[in-house]
C-alpha positions in Angstrom: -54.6 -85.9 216.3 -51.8 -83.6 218.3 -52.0 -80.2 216.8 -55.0 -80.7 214.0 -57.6 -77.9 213.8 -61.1 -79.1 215.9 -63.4 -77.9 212.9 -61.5 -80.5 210.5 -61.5 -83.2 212.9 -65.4 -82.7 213.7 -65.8 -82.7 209.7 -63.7 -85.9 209.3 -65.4 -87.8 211.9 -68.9 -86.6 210.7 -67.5 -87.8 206.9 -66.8 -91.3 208.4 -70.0 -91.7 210.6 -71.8 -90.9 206.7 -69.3 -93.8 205.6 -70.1 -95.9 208.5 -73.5 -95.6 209.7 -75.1 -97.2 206.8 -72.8 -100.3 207.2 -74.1 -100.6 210.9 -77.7 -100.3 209.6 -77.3 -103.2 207.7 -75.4 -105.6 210.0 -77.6 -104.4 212.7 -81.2 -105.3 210.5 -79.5 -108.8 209.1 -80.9 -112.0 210.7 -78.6 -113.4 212.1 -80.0 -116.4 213.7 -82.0 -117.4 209.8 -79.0 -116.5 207.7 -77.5 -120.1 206.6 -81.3 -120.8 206.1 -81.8 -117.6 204.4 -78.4 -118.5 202.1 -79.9 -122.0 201.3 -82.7 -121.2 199.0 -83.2 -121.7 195.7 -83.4 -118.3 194.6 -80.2 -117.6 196.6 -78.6 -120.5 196.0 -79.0 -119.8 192.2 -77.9 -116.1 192.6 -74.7 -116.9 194.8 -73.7 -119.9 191.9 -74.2 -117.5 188.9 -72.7 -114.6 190.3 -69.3 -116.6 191.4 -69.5 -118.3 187.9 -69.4 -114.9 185.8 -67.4 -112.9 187.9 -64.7 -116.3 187.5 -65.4 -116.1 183.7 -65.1 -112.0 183.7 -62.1 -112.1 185.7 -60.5 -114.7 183.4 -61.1 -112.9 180.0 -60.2 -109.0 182.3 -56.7 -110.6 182.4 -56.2 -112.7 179.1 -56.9 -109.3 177.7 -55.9 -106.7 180.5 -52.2 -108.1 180.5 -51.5 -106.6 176.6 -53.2 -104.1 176.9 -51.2 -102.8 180.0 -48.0 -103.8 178.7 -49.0 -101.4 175.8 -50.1 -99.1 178.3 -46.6 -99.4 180.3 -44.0 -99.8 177.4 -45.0 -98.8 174.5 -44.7 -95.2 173.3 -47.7 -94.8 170.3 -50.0 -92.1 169.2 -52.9 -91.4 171.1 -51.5 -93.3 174.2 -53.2 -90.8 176.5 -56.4 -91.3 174.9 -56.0 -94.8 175.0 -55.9 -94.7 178.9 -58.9 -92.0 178.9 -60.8 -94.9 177.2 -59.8 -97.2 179.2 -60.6 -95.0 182.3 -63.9 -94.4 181.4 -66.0 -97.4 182.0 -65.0 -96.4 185.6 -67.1 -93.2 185.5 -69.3 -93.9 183.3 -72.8 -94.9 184.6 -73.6 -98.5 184.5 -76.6 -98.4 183.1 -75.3 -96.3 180.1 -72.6 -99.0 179.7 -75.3 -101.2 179.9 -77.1 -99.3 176.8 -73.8 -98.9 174.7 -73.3 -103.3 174.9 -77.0 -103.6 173.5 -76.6 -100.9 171.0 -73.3 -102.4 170.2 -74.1 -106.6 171.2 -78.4 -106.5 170.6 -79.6 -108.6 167.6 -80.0 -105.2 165.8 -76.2 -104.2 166.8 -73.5 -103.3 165.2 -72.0 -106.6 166.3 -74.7 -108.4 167.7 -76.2 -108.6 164.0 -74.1 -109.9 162.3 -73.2 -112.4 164.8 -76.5 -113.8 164.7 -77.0 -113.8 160.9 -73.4 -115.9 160.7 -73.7 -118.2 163.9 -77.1 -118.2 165.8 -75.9 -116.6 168.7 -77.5 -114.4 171.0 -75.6 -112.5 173.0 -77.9 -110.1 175.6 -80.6 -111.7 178.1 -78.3 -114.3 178.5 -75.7 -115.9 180.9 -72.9 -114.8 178.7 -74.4 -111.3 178.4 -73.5 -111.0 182.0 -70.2 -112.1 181.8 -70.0 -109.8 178.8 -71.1 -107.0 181.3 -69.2 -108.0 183.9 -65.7 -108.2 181.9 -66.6 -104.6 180.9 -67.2 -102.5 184.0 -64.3 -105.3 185.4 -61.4 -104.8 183.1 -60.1 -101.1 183.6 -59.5 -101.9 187.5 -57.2 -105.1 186.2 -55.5 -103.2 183.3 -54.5 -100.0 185.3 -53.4 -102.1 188.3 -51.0 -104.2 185.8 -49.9 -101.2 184.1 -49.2 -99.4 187.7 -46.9 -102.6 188.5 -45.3 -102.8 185.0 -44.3 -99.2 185.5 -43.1 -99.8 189.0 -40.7 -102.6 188.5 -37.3 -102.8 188.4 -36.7 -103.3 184.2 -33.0 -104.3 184.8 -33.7 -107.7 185.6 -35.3 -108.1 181.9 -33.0 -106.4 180.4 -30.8 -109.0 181.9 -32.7 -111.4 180.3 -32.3 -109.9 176.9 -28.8 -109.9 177.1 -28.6 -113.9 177.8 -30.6 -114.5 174.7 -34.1 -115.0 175.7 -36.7 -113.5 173.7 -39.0 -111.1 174.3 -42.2 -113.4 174.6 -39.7 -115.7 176.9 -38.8 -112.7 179.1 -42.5 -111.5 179.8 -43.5 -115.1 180.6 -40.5 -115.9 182.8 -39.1 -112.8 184.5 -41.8 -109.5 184.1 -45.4 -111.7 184.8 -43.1 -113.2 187.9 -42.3 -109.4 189.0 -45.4 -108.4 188.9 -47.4 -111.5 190.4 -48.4 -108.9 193.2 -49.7 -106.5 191.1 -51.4 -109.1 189.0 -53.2 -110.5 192.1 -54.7 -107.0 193.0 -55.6 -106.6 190.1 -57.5 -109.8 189.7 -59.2 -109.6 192.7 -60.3 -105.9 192.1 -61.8 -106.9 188.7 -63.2 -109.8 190.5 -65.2 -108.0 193.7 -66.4 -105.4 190.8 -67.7 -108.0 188.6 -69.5 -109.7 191.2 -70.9 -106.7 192.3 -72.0 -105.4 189.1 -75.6 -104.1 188.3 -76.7 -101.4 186.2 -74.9 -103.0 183.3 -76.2 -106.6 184.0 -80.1 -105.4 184.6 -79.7 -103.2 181.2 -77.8 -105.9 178.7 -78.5 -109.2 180.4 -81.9 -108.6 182.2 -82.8 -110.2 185.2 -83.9 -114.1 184.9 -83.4 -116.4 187.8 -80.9 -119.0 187.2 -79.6 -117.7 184.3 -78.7 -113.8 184.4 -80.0 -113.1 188.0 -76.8 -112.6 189.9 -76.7 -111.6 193.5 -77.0 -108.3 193.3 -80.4 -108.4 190.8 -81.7 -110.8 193.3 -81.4 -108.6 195.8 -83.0 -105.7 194.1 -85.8 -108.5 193.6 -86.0 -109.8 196.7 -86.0 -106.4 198.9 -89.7 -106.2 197.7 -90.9 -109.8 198.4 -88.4 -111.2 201.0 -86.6 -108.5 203.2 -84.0 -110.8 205.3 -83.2 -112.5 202.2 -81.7 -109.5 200.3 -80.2 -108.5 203.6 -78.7 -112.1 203.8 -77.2 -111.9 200.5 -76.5 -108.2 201.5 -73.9 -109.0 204.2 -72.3 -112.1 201.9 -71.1 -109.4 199.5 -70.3 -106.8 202.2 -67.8 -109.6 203.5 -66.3 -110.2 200.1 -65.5 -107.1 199.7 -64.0 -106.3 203.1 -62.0 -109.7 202.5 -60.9 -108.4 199.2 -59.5 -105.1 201.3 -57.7 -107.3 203.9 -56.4 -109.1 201.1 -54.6 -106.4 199.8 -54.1 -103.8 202.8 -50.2 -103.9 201.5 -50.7 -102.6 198.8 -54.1 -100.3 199.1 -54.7 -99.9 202.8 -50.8 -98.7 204.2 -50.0 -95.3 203.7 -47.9 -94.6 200.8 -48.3 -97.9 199.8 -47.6 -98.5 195.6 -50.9 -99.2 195.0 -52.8 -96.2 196.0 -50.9 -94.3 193.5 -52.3 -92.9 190.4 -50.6 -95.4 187.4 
């Protein structure tokens, strides 16, 4: 604080009370004393099981097919790269409800994909419990792929080339020496795809709809329930609000220090 101007530090702390005030709001209208009873019904229940199933499943398919893809991303010098990573980039800007649009267009029964699909094998991708993992995975993956790609770039490369040398292959390298470098990285980004997945909305509502027990996920039901039960959407309100401030305590190393690796453009 020693020697900054007054008129920046009155904006600052204005621009955190508009950060803060909101949070307070919430904690301070949550009912406390009913909340385990408010978390224990059915409709909850339901929302709180889907939503950690999907975001589980999102997660898992963000990295079986983030990992590559940031490799690519990292190592490989192609064509196009930049526009690769544009594309890559933009499910983070774009709205979710337009990503929503573009899976149904793309995934619907009359789809591009969806079609087909159904004509060949019967299945039926939107309004369904994998159409919200589907969602999920999309609006999940970029935060896994450019937090991977960040650590592959950050690493120290001697170590595989080390590897090389002795004779292992390049398969045997990435599984044995680079994924072990980059655990960290790989963590972050798994629980970043994660918190977003389970938080996701616009995309779900638009591709998957919102049915209880099968595509309502916490979110929808609190949407739902802020018209019929108030402290119940607040209940479910502060159970994500304390995921996500776990998810930040989980990785204040890399996202909360100053400086730290991780709050680095990749």
């Amino acid at each position: 604080m020693h020697g900054a101007p007054w008129a920046i530090v009155f904006v600052a702390v204005i621009a955190l009370a508009f950060l803060l005030i909101p949070l307070a709001g919430l904690l301070a209208a949550t009912p406390w004393a009913r909340l385990f009873e408010l978390l224990a019904s059915d409709v909850t229940l339901q929302a709180l099981r889907l939503s950690l199933i999907t975001s589980v499943a999102a997660t898992v398919i963000a990295a079986v097919l983030g990992v590559p893809l940031a490799w690519m991303l990292a190592r490989v010098e192609f064509p196009g790269r930049a526009v690769v990573r544009a594309l890559v980039l933009l499910p983070l800007v774009l709205p979710p409800v337009v990503g929503g649009t573009a899976l149904l267009t793309a995934l619907g029964r009359r789809g591009i994909i969806g079609a087909p699909l159904e004509s060949l094998t019967g299945i039926t991708l939107p309004f369904s419990t994998w159409g919200v993992i589907i969602a999920a995975t999309f609006v999940a993956m970029p935060f896994f792929v450019l937090t991977v790609e960040g650590a592959l770039r950050g690493m120290d490369r001697r170590f595989e080339d080390a590897a090389v040398t002795l004779g292992a292959s390049r398969l045997m390298v990435l599984r044995r020496v680079t994924l072990p470098l980059i655990a960290p990285g790989l963590l972050a980004g798994a629980l970043l795809a994660w918190a977003r997945a389970l938080g996701e909305f616009g995309a779900t509502i638009t591709f998957a709809g919102n049915f209880p027990g099968r595509t309502q996920t916490m979110p929808l039901a609190i949407y739902t329930l802020l018209e019929t039960d108030r402290d119940a959407a607040l209940a479910l309100s502060v159970v994500l609000l304390a995921i996500c401030v776990a998810v930040l305590l989980i990785l204040r190393d890399q996202w909360l220090r100053p400086g730290a690796a991780g709050t680095r453009r990749p």
